[in-house]
N, C-alpha and C positions, 0 to 999 in steps of 0.2 A: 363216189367219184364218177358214178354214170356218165355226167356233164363232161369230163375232159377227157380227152389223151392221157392216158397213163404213160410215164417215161421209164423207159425197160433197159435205155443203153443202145448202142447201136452196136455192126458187127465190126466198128473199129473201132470202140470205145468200148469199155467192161466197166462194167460198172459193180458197188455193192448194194449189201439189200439198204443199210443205211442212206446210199446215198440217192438212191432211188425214193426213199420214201422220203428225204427230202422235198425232192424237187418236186413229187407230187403234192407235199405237203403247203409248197407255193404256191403251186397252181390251184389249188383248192381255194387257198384262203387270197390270193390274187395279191401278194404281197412278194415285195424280193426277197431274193436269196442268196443270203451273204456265205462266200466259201471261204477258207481259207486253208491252209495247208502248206506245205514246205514248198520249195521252187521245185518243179517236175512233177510233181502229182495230179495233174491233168486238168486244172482248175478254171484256164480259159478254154481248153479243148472242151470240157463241160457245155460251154454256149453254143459252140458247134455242134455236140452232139445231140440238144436238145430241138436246135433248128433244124440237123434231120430227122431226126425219131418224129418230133411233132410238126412236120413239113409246113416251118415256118418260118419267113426272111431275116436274117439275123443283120441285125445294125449293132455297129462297133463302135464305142466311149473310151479309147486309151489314154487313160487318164498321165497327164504327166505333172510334174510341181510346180509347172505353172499355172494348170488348167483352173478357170473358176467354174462356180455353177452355170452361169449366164452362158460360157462358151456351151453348153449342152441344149441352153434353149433355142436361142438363135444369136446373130452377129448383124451388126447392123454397119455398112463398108462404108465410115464417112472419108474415107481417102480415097477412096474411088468416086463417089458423091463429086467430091471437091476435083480430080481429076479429071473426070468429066464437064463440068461446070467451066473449066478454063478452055475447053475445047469446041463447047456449044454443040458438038455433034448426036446429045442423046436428051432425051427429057429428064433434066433432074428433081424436076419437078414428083416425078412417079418415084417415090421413095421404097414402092415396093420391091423393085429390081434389086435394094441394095440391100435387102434382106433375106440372110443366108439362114435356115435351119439349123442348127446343132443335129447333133443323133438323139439327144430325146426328145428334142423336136420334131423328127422327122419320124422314130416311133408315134408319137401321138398324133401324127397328122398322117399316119399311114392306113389306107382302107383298110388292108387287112390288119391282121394279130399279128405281132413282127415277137423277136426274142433279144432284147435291148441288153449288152453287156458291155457292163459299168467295169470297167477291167481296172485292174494296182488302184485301187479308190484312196489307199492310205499315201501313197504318192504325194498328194497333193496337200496346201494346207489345211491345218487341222480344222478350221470353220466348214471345210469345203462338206461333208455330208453335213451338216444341221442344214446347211444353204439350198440344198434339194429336199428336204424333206419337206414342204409345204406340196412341192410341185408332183413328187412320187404318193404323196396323200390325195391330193385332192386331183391329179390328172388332168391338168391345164395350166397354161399360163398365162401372160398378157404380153402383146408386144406394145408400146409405149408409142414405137414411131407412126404404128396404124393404128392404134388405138380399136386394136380387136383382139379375141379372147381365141386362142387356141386348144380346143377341149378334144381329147383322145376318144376316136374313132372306136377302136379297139383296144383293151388295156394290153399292156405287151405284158411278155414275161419278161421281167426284168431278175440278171445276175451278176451278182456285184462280185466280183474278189479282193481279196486281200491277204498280203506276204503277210502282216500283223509286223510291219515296222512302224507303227502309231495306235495308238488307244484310238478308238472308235468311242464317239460320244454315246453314251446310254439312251437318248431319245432315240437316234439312228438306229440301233442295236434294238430297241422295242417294235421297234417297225418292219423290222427284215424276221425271216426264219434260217434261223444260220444252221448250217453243216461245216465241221472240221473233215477234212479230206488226209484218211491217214495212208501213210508210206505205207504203197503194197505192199502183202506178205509176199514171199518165195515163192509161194503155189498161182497168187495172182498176176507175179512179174510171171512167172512162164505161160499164161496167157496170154499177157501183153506182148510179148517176145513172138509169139504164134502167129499175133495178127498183126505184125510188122516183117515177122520173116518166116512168112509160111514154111518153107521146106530147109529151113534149119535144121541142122542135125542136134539128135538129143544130147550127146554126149558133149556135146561142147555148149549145147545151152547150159547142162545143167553145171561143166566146171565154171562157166562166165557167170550166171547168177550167183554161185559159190563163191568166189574171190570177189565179187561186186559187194555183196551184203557183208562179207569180212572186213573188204576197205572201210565201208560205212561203220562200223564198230571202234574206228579210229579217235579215239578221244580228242587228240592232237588235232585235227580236221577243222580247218576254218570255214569249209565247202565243201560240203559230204556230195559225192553225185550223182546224177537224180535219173530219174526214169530214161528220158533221154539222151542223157549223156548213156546209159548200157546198152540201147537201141543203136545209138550210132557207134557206139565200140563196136559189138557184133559185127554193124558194118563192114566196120574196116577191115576185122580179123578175115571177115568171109572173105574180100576183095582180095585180102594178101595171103589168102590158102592158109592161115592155121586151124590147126585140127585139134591144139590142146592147149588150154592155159590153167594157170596158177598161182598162188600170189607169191610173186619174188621178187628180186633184183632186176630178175629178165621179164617182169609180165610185160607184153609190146601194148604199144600206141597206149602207154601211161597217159600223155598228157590228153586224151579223150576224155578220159575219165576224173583227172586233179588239173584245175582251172587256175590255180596259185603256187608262184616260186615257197612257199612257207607248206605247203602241206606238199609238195615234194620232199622236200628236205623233210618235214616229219614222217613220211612214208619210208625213207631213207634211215632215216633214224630208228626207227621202229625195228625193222629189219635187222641194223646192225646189230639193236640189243637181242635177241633172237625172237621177234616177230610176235611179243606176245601183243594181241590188237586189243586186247581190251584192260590194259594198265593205264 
């Protein structure tokens, strides 16, 4: 790996050795890298973290269920075309104007190495990865209205996520180097808690990680939650001076942490029967 940047994490991202040897293991083989993992395991923050570690421009693909491939090449504006044309005031003749780049367009046509993340990819319909894979293969495309070939400068690093609320087709999946990004241990959240709230006190880190990983142990739980959601709990406890929690009746700014009327009530529930969390 002489040839590249090694990716170590940065000092507000922690990373593991797995998922470090990932990402280098992409950057090696110059192929994406597909994450996935629960909701709050840091899986778009990953593309951030790799744009600093390897101090390189990150372009953003957020994928939603409409998005097709095409919208990631480029966009070509015939209503503005046609808009303009009833106005006479531009050439519309120059068809280039009305062509927009997508983000992996604009990764491949970018001089530098840029860090291209394909973010919620399973979002979209299920054709939508076989549809990229010629273009993530071969690193170019064609646009049709100019009738010229746009060929990557620089290959990006390309990172794909995915919740895993759709099967991924197997050519897709032959093409990428996947990592599952697992739910931090207790010892990794109190790092993570470190570099969001430096001078947090320990004693109350360590009962909030306590009743956080307990909640999570909730059978009943439609939306166990996540990294985030105990970074912004802390928060708020810090804001309103408490100095002790625990899981009760009384644990405050509950609904930080439970996102759903149903797993209230089963929090409630639990409780009543005497709190055993893992029946």
């Amino acid at each position: 790996m002489s040839d590249f940047a090694r990716f170590r994490g940065t000092t507000t991202y922690l990373t593991s050795d797995a998922l470090e040897a990932a990402v280098n293991c992409a950057l090696v083989l110059e192929r994406p890298l597909l994450v996935r993992g629960e909701p709050g395991t840091g899986k778009t923050l990953l593309a951030e973290a790799a744009s600093e570690a390897l101090d390189l421009p990150l372009i953003r693909w957020n994928v939603k269920s409409t998005t097709r491939a095409q919208d990631g090449l480029y966009v070509y504006d015939t209503v503005q075309r046609l808009y303009d044309s009833r106005f006479q005031d531009k050439d519309v003749g120059d068809i280039r104007q009305y062509i927009k780049l997508g983000p992996m367009g604009e990764a491949f046509a970018s001089e530098r190495r840029v860090v291209l993340l394909i973010d919620e990819i399973d979002k979209a319909d299920v054709e939508f990865p076989n549809d990229l894979l010629n273009e993530l293969d071969r690193m170019r495309f064609f646009i049709d209205e100019l009738q010229e070939e746009v060929v990557a400068r620089q290959r990006p690093v390309v990172i794909i996520t995915s919740n895993a609320e759709k099967e991924l087709p197997d050519a897709f999946l032959r093409r990428c180097v996947f990592h599952f990004i697992d739910f931090p241990t207790p010892e990794l959240m109190a790092g993570i808690l470190r570099v969001h709230h430096p001078d947090l006190d320990e004693r109350l880190a360590e009962q909030a990680i306590e009743a956080f990983y307990e909640l999570r142990t909730m059978k009943r739980l439609r939306k166990r939650p996540s990294t985030s959601e105990l970074v912004d709990w802390i928060a708020v406890l810090r804001a309103a001076g408490v100095a002790d929690v625990k899981l009760s009746a009384a644990l405050p700014f509950l609904g930080t942490l439970l996102k759903k009327e149903q797993d209230l009530v089963a929090f409630a529930d639990q409780l009543a029967g005497g709190g055993r969390w893992r029946s």
